[in-house]
C-alpha positions in Angstrom: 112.9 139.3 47.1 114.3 136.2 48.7 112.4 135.2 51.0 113.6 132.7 54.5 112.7 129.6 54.3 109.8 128.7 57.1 110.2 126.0 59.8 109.0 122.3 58.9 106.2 121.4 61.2 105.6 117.3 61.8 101.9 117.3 63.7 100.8 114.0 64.8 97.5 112.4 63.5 94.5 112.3 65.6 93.5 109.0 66.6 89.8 109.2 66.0 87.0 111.4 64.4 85.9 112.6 67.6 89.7 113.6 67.9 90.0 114.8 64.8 86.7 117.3 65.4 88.1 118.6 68.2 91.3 119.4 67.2 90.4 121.3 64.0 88.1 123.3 66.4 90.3 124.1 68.7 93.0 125.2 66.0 90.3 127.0 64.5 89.8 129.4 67.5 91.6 132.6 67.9 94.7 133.0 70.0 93.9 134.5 73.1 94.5 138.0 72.9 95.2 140.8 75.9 93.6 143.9 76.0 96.4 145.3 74.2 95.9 143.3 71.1 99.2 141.2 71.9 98.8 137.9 72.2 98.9 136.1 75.3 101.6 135.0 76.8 101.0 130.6 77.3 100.4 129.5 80.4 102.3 126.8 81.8 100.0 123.6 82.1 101.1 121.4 85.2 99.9 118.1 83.2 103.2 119.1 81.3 105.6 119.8 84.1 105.9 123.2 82.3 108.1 125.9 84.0 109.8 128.0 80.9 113.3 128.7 80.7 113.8 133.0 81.7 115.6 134.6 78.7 118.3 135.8 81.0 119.6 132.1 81.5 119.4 131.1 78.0 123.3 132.4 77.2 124.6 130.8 80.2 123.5 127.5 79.1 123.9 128.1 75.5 127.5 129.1 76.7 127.9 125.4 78.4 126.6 123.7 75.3 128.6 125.3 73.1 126.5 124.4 69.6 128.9 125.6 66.4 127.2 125.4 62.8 127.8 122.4 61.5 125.7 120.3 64.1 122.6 118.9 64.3 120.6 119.4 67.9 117.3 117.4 69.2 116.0 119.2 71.7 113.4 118.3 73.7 110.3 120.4 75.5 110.9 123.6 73.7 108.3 125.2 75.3 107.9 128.9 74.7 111.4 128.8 72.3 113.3 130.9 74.5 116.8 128.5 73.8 115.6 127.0 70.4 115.8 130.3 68.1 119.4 131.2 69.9 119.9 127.2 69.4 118.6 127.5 66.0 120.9 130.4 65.1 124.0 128.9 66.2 123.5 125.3 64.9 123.3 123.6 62.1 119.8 121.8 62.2 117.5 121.8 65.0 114.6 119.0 66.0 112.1 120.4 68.0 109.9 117.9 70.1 106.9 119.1 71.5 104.2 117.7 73.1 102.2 120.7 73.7 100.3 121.4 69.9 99.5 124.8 71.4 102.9 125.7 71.8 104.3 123.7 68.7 101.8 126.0 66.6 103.2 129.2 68.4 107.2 128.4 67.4 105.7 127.6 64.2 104.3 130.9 63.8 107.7 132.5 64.6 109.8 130.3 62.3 113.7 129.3 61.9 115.2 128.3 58.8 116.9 124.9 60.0 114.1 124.1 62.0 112.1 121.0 62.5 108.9 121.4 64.9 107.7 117.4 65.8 104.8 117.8 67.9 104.6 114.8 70.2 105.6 112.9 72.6 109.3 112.3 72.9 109.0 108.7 75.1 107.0 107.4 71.8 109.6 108.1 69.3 111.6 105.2 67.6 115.2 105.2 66.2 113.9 104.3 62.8 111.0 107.5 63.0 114.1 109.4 64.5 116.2 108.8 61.3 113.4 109.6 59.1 113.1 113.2 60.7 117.1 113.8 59.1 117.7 114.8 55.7 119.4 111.8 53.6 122.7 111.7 54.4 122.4 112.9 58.0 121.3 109.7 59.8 124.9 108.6 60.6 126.5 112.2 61.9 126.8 112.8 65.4 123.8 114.1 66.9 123.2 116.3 70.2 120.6 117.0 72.4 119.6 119.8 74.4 116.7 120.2 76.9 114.1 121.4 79.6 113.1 118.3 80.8 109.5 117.8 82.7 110.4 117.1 86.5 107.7 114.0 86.0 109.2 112.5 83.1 112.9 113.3 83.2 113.8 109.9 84.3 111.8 107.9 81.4 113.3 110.4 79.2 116.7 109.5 80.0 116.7 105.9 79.5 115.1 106.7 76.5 118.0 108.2 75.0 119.7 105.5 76.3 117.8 103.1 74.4 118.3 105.5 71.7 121.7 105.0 71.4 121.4 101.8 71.9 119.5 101.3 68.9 122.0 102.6 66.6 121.3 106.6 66.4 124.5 108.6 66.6 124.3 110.3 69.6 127.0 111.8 70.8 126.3 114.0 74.0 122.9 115.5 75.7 122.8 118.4 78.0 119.5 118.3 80.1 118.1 120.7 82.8 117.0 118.1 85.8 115.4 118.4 88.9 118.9 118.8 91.5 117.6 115.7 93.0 117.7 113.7 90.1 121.1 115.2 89.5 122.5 113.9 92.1 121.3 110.8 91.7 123.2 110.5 88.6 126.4 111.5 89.5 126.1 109.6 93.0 129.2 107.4 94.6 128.8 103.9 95.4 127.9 103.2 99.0 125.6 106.7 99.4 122.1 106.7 99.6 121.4 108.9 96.2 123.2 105.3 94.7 120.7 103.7 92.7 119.3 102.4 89.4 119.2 105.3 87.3 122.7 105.8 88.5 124.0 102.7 87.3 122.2 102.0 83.8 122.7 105.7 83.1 126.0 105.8 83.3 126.6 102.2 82.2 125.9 104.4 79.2 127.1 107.8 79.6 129.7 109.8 81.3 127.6 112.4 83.8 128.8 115.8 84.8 126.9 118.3 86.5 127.7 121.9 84.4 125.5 124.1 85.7 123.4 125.0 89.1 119.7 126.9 88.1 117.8 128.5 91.0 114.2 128.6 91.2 113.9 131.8 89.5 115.5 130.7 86.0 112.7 129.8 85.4 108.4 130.7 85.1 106.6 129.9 87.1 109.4 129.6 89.2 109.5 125.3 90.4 109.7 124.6 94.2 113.2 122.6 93.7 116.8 124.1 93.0 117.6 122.7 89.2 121.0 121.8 87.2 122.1 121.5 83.8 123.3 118.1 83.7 126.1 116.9 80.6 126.0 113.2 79.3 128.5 112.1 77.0 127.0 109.0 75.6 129.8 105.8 74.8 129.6 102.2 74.5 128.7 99.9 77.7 131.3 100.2 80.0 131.7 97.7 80.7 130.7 95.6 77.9 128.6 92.7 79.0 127.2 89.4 77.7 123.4 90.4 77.9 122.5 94.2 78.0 118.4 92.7 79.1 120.1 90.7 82.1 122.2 93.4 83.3 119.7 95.5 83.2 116.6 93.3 85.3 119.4 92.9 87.8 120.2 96.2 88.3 116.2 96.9 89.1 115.6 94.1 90.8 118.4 93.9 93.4 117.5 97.9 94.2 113.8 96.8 94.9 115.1 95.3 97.9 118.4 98.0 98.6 118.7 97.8 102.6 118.6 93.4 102.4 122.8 91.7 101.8 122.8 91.0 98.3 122.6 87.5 99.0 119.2 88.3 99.8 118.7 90.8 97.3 119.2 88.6 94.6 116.3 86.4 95.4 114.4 89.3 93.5 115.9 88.8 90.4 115.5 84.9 90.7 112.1 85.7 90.5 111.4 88.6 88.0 111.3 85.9 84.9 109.3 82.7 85.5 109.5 81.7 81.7 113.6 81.5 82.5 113.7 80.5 86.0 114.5 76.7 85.3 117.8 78.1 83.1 118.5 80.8 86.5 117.4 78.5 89.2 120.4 75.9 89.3 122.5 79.2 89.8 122.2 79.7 93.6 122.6 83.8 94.5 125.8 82.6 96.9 127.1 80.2 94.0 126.8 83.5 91.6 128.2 85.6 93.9 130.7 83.7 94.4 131.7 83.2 90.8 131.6 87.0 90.4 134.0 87.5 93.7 131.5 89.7 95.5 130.9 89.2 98.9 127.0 88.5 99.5 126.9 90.5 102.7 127.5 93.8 100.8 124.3 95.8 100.1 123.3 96.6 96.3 124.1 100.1 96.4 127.9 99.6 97.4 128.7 97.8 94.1 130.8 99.5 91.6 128.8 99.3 88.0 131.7 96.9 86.8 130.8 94.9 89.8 127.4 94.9 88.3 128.8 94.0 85.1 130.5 90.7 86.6 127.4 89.5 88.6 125.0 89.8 85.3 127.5 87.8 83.1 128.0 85.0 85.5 123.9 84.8 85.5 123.7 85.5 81.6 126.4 82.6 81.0 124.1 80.3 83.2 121.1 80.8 81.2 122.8 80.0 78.1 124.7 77.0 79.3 120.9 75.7 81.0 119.9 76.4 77.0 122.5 73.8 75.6 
């Protein structure tokens, strides 16, 4: 009889014996079981940011993914597996991450052929540990992602893919469930207040749609914010600049201080890096400005990210003509 082949689960190590202990005692333990016999359904754990996908939205984001056969998906925070064994089915390969080990075990348990469980966190993983996850001769083909995000780490986990791709791994597009807010934040206008940093580096980056709106109740236990499945469509810097560390420090540092004329607002990044103030310093923020053609009375969050662009290679130029 053939028999399917079972899911490949990657668990991380514990760090210590006294880790180590407890975790083979706690995997040792019985499910929780209801009165019935059934096991328990898991309860969402608020360290996590877990509210679970509902079954009945699972085809209407599937739909707006679109996943054919030949592809291989990360996703992120499966949780419960409502989208992964759909996701699983459609696809051609599937990387599971999960931080939860509880709910890692439990997809496990209910395994895909084509599946790839990694429990862990998704912030700590590297593009040379993500390669090694693909089979040999997958590293370079276009990769997708696909996720639940945490509401309190949806953010970190976005410049993380952006780092990602930075690094070299083929990512081609990611479709995310967000918090609304954060939403619109990405897909914000120049000159409105949802205009900021996660705005610009993300879609320095990425092309940002918004696909799909998800009430309250798509989801259990239902969160207290109106979500939306977000698409990123991930290409190089647009525009390209001299130094992607520069534009980036700007970027954050001229939003710490958003409501000041960037002529003042750029007195923040003057100071973010001591150890290279001497090669910044001779570069006064009107002299940059000026070089860039921006008008120093504008605030940060009316620049354009090409603006951006311009302003961090006039400052990256300095530094290495200070370096001669």
């Amino acid at each position: 009889m053939h028999r399917r082949p079972n899911a490949t689960v990657i668990m991380k190590r514990a760090t210590s014996p006294r880790h180590g202990r407890k975790d083979a005692a706690r995997a040792a333990r019985p499910a929780p079981r209801a009165p019935d016999g059934r096991p328990r359904p898991h309860r969402a754990r608020k360290r996590f940011g877990q509210h679970f996908l509902e079954p009945a939205w699972v085809e209407k984001v599937l739909h707006a993914i679109a996943p054919a056969h030949d592809e291989t998906f990360l996703e992120i925070g499966p949780g419960r597996g409502a989208m992964t064994r759909p996701l699983t089915d459609l696809a051609g390969r599937v990387l599971a991450f999960e931080i939860d080990r509880d709910l890692a075990g439990a997809l496990e348990a209910t395994a895909r052929p084509r599946l790839t469980i990694v429990e862990g966190d998704f912030l700590e993983i590297s593009a040379g540990r993500l390669r090694s996850l693909l089979p040999a001769g997958e590293g370079s083909q276009p990769i997708r992602v696909a996720g639940n995000l945490p509401y309190n780490v949806a953010s970190p986990i976005l410049f993380r893919l952006v780092d990602l791709v930075a690094a070299g791994v083929p990512i081609s597009d990611a479709h995310v469930m967000l918090q609304r807010e954060v939403a619109d934040r990405l897909v914000a206008a120049p000159g409105t207040g949802d205009y900021g940093v996660l705005t610009v580096l993300i879609r320095h980056a990425a092309d940002v749609s918004k696909v799909l709106s998800l009430p309250p109740g798509a989801f259990r236990p239902p969160p207290a914010v109106q979500s939306a499945l977000v698409r990123l469509r991930f290409h190089p810097p647009d525009p390209p600049v001299q130094d992607l560390d520069t534009f980036r420090r700007l970027v954050q540092s001229v939003f710490t201080r958003r409501r000041k004329t960037l002529a003042n607002a750029l007195l923040a990044y003057r100071g973010a890096d001591a150890a290279q103030a001497e090669g910044r310093g001779s570069l006064r923020p009107a002299e940059a400005l000026a070089r860039a053609g921006i008008d120093g009375s504008r605030r940060p969050q009316t620049l354009a990210i090409e603006e951006f662009g311009r302003l961090a290679d006039v400052f990256a130029a300095a530094a290495l003509t200070a370096q001669l």
